[in-house]
C-alpha positions, 0 to 999 in steps of 0.5 A, spaced: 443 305 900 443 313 900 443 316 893 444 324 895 447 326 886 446 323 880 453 320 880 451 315 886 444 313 883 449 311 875 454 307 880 448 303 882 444 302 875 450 300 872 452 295 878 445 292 877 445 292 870 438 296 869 437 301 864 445 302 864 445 305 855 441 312 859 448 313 862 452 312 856 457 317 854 454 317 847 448 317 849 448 323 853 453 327 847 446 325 842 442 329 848 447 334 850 446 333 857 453 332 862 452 328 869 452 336 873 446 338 869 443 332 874 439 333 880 436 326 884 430 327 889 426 321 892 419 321 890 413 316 888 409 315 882 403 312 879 405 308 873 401 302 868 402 297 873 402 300 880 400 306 883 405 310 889 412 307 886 418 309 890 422 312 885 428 317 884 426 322 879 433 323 875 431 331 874 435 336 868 436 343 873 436 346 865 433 345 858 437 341 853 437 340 846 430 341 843 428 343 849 428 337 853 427 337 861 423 331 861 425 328 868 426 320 868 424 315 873 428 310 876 424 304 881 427 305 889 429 298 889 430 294 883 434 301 880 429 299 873 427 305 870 420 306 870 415 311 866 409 315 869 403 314 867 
């Protein structure tokens, strides 16, 4: 799988079923957020459970309502979202 844009790794959340409300068209109008506002890089992290997780970090190039820019995490090969520690 090569996931170079946010559309690549929605395509595959959604295939697999993980997570699939994050990319919702309601969901996203609540936070104020367009799939152009999303940038994707390969990246490991520490979680609860595991240390050095492959993840694709989905990251907002720019502050949305109330301030957000919080970044979300999603597992290499399972596509579930996982959350740092």
């Amino acid at each position: 799988m090569n996931i170079k844009t946010s559309s690549d790794l929605k395509y595959y959340v959604k295939q697999l079923g993980s997570s699939p409300y994050f990319f919702t068209r309601k969901t996203m109008q609540f936070f104020g957020d367009y799939m152009h506002n999303y940038g994707v890089r390969k990246t490991t992290i520490d979680t609860n459970y595991e240390k050095n997780v492959a993840v694709y970090e989905l990251y907002r190039r720019r502050p949305v309502k109330h301030n957000l820019q919080d970044s979300a995490y999603f597992n290499s090969s399972t596509f579930q979202r996982v959350h740092k520690k």
